[in-house]
PDB file of N, CA, C and O in Angstrom, chain B, residues numbered from 101:
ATOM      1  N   UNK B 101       7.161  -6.686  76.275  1.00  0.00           N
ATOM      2  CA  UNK B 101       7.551  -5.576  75.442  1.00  0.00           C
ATOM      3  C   UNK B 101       8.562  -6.084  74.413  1.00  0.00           C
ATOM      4  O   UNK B 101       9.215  -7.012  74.891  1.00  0.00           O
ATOM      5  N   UNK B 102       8.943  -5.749  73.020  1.00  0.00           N
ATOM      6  CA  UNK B 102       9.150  -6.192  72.100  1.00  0.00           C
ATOM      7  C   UNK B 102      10.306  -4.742  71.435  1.00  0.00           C
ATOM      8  O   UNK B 102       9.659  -3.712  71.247  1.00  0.00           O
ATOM      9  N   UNK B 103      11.321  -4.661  71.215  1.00  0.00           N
ATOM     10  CA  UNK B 103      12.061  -3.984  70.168  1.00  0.00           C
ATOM     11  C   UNK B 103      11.726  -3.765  68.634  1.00  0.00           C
ATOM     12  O   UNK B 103      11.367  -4.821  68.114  1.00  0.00           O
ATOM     13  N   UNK B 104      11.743  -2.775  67.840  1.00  0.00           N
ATOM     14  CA  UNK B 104      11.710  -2.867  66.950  1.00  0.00           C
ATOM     15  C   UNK B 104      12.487  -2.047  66.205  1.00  0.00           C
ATOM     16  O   UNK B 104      12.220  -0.850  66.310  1.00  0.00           O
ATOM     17  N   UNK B 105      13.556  -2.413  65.335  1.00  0.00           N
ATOM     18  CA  UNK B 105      14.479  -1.749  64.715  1.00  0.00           C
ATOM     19  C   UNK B 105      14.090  -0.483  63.179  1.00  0.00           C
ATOM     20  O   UNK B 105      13.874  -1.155  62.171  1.00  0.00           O
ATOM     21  N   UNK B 106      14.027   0.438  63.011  1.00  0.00           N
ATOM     22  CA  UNK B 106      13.121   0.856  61.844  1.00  0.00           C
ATOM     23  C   UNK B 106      14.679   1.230  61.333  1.00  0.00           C
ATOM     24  O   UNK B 106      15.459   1.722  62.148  1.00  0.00           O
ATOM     25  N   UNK B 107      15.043   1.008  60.126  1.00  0.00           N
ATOM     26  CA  UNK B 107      16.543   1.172  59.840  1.00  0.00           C
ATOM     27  C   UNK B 107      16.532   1.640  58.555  1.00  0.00           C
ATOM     28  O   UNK B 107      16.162   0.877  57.663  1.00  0.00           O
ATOM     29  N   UNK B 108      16.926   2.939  58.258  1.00  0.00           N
ATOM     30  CA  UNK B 108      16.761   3.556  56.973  1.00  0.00           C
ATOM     31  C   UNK B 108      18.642   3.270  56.088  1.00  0.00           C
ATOM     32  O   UNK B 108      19.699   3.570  56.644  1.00  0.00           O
ATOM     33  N   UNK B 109      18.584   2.965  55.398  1.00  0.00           N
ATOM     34  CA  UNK B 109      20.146   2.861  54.588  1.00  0.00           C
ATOM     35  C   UNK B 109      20.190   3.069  52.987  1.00  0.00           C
ATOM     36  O   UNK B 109      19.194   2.993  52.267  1.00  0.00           O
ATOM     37  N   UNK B 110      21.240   3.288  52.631  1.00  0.00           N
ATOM     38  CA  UNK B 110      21.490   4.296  51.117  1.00  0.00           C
ATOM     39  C   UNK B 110      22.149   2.976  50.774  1.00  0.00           C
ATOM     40  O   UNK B 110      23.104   2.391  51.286  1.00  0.00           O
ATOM     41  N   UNK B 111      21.050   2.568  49.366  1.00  0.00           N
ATOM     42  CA  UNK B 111      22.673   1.799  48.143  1.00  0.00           C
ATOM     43  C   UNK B 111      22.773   2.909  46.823  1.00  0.00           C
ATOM     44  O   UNK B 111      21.709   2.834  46.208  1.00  0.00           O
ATOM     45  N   UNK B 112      23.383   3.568  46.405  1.00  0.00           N
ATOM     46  CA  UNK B 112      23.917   3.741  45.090  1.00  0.00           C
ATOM     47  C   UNK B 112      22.494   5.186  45.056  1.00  0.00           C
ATOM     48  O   UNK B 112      21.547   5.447  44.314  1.00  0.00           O
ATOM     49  N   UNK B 113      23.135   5.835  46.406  1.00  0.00           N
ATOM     50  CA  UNK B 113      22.024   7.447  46.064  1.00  0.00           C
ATOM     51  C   UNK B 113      20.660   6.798  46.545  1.00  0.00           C
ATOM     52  O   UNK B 113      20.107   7.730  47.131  1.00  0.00           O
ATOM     53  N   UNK B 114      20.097   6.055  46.589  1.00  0.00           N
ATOM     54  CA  UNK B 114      18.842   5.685  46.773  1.00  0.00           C
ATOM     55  C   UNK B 114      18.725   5.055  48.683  1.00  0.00           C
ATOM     56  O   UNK B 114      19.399   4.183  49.231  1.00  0.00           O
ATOM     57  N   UNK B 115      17.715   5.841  49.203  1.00  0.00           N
ATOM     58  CA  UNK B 115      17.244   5.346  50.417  1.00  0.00           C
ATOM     59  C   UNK B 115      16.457   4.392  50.612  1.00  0.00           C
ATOM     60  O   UNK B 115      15.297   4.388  50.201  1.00  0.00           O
ATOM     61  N   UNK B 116      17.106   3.273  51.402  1.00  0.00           N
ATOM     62  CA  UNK B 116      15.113   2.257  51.454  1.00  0.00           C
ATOM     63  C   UNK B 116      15.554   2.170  52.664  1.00  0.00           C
ATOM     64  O   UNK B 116      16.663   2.349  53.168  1.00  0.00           O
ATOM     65  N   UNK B 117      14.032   1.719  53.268  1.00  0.00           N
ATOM     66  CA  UNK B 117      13.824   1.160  54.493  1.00  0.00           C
ATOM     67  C   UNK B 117      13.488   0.287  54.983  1.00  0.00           C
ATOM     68  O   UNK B 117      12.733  -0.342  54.242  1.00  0.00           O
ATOM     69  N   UNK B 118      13.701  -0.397  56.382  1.00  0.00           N
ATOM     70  CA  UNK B 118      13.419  -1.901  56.553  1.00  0.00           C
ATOM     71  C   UNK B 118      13.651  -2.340  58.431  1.00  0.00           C
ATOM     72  O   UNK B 118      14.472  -2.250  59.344  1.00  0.00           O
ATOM     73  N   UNK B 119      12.749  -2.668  58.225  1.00  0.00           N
ATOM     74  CA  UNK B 119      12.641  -3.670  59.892  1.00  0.00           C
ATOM     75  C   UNK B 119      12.654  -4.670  60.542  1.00  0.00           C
ATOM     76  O   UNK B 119      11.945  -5.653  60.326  1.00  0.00           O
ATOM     77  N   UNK B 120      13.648  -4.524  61.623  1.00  0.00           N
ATOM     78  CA  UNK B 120      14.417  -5.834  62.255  1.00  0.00           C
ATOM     79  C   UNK B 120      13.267  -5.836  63.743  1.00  0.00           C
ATOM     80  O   UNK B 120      13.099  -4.908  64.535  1.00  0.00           O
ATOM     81  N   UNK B 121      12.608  -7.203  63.750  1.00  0.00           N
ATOM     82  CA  UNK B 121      11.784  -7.350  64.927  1.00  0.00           C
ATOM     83  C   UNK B 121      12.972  -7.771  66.222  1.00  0.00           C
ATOM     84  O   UNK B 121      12.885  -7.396  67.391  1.00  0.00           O
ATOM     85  N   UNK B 122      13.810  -8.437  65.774  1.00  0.00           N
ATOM     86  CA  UNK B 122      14.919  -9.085  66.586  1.00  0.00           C
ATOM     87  C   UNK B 122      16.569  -9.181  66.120  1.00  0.00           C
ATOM     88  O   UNK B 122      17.220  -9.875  65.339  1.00  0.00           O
ATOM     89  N   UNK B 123      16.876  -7.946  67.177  1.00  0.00           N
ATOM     90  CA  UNK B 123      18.333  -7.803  67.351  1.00  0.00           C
ATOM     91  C   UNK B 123      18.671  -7.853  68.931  1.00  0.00           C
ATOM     92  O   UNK B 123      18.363  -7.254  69.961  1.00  0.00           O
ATOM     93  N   UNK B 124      19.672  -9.164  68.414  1.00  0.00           N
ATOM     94  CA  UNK B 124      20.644  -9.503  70.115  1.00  0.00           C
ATOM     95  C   UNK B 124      21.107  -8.094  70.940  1.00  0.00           C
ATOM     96  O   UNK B 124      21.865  -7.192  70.582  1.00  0.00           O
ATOM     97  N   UNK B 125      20.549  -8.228  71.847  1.00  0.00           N
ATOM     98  CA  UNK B 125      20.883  -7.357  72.899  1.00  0.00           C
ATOM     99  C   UNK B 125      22.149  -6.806  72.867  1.00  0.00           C
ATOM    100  O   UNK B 125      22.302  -5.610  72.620  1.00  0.00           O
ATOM    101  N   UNK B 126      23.094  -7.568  73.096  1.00  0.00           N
ATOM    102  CA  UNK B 126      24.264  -7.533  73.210  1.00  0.00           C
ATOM    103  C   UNK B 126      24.907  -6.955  71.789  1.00  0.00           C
ATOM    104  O   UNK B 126      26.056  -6.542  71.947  1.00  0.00           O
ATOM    105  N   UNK B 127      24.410  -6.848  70.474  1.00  0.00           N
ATOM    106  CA  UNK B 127      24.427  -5.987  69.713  1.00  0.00           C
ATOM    107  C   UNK B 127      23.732  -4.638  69.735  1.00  0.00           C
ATOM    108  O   UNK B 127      24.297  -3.546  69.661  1.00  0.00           O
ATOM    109  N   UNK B 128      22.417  -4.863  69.849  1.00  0.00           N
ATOM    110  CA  UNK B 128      21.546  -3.087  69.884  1.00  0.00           C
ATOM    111  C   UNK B 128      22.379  -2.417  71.216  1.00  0.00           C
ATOM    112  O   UNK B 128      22.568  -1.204  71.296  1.00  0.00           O
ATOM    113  N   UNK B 129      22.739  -3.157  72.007  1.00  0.00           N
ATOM    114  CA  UNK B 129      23.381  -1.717  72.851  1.00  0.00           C
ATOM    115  C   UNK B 129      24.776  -1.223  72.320  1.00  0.00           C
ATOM    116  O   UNK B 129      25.293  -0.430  73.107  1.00  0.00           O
ATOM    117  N   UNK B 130      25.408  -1.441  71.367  1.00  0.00           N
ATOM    118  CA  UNK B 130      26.904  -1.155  71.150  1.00  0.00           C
ATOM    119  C   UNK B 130      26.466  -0.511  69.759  1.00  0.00           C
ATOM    120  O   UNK B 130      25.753  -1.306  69.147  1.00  0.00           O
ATOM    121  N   UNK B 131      26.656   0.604  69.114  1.00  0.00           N
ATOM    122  CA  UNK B 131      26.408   1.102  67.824  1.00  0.00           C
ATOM    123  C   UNK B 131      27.580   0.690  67.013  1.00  0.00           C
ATOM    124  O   UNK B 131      27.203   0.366  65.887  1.00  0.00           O
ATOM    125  N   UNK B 132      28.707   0.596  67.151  1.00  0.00           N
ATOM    126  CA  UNK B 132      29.674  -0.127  66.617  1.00  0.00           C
ATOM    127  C   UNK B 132      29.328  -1.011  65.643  1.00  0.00           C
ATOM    128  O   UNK B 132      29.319  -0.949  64.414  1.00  0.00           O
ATOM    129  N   UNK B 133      28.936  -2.165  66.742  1.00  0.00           N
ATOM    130  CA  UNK B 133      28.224  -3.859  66.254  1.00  0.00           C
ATOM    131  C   UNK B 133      27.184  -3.577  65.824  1.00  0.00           C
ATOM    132  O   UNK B 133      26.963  -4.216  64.795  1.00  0.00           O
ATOM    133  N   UNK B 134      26.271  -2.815  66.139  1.00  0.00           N
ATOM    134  CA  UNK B 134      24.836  -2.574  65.579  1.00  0.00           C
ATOM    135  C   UNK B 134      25.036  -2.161  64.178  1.00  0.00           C
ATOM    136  O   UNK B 134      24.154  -2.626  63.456  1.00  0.00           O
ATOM    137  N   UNK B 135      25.925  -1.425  63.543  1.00  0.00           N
ATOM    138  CA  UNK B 135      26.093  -0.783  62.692  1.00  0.00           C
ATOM    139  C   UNK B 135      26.630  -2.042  61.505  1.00  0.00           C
ATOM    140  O   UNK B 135      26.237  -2.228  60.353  1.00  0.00           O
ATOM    141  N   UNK B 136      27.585  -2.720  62.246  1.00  0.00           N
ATOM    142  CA  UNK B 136      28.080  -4.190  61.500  1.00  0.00           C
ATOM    143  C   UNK B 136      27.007  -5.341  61.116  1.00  0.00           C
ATOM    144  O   UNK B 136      27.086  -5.911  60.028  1.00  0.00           O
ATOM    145  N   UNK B 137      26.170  -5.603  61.901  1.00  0.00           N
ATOM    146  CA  UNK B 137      25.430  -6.458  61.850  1.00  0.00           C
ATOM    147  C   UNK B 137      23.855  -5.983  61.014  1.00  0.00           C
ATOM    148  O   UNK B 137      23.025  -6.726  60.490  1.00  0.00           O
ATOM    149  N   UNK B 138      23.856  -4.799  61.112  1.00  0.00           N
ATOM    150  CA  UNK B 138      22.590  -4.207  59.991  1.00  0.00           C
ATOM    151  C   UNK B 138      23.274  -3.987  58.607  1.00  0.00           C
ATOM    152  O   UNK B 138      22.521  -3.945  57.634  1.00  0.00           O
ATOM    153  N   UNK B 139      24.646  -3.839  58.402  1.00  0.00           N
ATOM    154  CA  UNK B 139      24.817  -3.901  57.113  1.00  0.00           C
ATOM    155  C   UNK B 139      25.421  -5.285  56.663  1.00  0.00           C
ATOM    156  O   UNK B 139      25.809  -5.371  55.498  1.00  0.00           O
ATOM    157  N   UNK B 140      25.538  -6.443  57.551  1.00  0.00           N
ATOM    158  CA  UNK B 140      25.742  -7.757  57.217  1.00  0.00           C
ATOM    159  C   UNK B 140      23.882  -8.529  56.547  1.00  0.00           C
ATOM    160  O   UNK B 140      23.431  -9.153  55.587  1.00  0.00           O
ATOM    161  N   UNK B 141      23.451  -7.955  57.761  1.00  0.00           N
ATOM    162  CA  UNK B 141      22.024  -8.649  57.454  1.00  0.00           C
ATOM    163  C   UNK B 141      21.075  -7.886  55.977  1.00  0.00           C
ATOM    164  O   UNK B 141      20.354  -8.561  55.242  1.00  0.00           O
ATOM    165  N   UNK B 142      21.313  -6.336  55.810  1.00  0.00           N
ATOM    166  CA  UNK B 142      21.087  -5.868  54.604  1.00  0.00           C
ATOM    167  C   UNK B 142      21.306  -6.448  53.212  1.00  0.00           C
ATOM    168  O   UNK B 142      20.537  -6.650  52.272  1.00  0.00           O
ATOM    169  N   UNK B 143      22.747  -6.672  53.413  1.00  0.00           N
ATOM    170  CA  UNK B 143      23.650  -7.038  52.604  1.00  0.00           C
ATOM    171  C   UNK B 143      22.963  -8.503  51.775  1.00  0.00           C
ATOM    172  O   UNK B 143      22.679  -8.551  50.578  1.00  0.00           O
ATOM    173  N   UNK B 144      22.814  -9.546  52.705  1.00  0.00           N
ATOM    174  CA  UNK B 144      22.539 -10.940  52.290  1.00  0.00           C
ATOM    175  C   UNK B 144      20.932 -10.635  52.068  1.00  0.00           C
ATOM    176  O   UNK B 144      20.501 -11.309  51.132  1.00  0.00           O
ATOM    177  N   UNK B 145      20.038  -9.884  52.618  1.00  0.00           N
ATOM    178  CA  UNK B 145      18.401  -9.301  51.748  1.00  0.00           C
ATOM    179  C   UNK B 145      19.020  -8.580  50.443  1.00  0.00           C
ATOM    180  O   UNK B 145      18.538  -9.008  49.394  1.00  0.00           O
ATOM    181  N   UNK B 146      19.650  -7.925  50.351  1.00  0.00           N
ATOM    182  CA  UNK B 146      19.914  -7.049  49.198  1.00  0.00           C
ATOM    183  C   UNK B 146      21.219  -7.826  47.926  1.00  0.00           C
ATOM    184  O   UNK B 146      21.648  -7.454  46.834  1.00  0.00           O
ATOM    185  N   UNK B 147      21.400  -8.686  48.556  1.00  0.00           N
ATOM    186  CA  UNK B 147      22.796  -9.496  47.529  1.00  0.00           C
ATOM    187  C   UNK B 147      23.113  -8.840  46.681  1.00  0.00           C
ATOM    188  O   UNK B 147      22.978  -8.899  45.458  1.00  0.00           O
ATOM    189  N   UNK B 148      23.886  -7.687  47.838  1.00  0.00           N
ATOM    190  CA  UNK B 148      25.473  -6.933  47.692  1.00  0.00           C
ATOM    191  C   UNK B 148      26.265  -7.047  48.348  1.00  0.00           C
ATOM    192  O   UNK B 148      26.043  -7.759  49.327  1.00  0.00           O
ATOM    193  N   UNK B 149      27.440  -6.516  48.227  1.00  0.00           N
ATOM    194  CA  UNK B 149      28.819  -6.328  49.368  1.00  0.00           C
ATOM    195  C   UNK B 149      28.365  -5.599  50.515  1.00  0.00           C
ATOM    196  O   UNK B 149      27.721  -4.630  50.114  1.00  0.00           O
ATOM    197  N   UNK B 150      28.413  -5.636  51.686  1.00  0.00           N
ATOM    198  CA  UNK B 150      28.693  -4.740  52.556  1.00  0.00           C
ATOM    199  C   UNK B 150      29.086  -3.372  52.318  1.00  0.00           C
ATOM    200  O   UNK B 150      28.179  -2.546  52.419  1.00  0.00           O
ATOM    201  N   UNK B 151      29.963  -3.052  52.094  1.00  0.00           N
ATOM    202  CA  UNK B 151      30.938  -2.092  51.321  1.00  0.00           C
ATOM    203  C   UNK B 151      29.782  -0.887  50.909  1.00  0.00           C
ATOM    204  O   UNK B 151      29.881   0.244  51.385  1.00  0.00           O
ATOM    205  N   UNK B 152      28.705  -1.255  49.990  1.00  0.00           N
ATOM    206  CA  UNK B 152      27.773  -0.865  49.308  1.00  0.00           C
ATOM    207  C   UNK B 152      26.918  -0.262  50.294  1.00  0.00           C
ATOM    208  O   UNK B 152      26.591   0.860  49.907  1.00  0.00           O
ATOM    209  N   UNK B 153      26.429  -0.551  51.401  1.00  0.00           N
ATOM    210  CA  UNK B 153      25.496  -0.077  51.922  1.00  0.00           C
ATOM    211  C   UNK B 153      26.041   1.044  53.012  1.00  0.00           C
ATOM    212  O   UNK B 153      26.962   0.856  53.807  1.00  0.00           O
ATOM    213  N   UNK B 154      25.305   2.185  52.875  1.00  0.00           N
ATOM    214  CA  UNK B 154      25.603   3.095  53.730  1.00  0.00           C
ATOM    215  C   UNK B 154      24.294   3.314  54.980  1.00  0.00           C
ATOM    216  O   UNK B 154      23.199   3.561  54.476  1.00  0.00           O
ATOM    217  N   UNK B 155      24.321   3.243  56.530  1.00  0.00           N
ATOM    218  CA  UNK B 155      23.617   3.325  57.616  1.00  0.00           C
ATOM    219  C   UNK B 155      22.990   4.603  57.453  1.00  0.00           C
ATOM    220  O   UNK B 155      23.944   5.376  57.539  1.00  0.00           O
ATOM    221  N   UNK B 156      21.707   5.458  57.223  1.00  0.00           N
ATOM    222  CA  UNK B 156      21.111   6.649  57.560  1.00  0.00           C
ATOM    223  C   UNK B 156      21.429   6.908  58.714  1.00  0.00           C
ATOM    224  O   UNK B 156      22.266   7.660  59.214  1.00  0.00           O
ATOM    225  N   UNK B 157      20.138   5.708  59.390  1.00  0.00           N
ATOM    226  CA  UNK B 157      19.667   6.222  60.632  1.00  0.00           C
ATOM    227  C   UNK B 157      18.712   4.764  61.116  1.00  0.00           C
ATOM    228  O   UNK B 157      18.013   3.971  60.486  1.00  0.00           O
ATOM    229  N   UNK B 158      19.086   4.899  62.494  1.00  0.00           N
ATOM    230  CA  UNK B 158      18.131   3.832  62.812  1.00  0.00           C
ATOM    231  C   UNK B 158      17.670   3.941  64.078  1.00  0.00           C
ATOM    232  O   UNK B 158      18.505   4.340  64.889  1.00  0.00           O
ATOM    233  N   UNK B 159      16.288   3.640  64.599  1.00  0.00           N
ATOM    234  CA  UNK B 159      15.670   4.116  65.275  1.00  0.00           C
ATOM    235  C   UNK B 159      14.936   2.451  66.314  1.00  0.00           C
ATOM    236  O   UNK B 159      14.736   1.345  65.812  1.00  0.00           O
ATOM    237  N   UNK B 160      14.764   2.742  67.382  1.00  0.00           N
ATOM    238  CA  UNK B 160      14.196   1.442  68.143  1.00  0.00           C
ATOM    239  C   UNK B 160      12.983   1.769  68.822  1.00  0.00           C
ATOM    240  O   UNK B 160      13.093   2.536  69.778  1.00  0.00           O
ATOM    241  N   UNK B 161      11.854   1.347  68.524  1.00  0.00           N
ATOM    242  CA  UNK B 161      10.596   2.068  69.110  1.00  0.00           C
ATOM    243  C   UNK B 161      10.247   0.483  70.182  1.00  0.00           C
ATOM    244  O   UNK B 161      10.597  -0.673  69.947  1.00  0.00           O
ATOM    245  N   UNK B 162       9.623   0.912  71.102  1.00  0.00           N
ATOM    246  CA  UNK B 162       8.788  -0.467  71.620  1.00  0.00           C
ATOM    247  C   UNK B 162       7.583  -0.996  71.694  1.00  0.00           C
ATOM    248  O   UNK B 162       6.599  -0.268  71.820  1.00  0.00           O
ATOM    249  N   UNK B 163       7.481  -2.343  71.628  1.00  0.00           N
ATOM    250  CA  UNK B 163       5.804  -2.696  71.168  1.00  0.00           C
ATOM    251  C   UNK B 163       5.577  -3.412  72.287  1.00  0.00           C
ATOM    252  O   UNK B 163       6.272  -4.344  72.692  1.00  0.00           O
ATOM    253  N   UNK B 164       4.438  -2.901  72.873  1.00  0.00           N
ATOM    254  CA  UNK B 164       3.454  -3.836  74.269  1.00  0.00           C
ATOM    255  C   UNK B 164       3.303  -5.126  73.759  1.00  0.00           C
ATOM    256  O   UNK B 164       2.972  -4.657  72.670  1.00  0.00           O
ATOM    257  N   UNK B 165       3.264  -5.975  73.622  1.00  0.00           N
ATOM    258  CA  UNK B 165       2.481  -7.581  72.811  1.00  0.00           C
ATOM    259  C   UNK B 165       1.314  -7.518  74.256  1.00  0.00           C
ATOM    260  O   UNK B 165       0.433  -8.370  74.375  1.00  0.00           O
TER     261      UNK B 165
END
């Protein structure tokens, strides 16, 4: 079984969306860190500040392989 992150986030009024196949455990269970580490990893796809990105919503569905 496989995680899959579906993670909706706002830059500048505008929503996009995007999916993480693999997030450390030890992050997806703490929303804190989860929250840090999806707008670190956004951030360096999107080459902006952190600062910039605002979290919607994020959702973890599971995949059978």
């Amino acid at each position: 079984m496989k995680k899959i992150f579906n993670v909706v986030y706002c830059i500048n009024g505008r929503d996009k969306e995007v999916h993480f196949d693999y997030i450390p455990e030890v992050i997806s269970s703490d929303e804190i860190k989860l929250n840090i580490y999806l707008k670190k990893e956004i951030a360096k796809q999107e080459h902006i500040e952190e600062d910039e990105i605002s979290i919607v919503k994020a959702t973890c569905t599971f995949k059978f392989i």
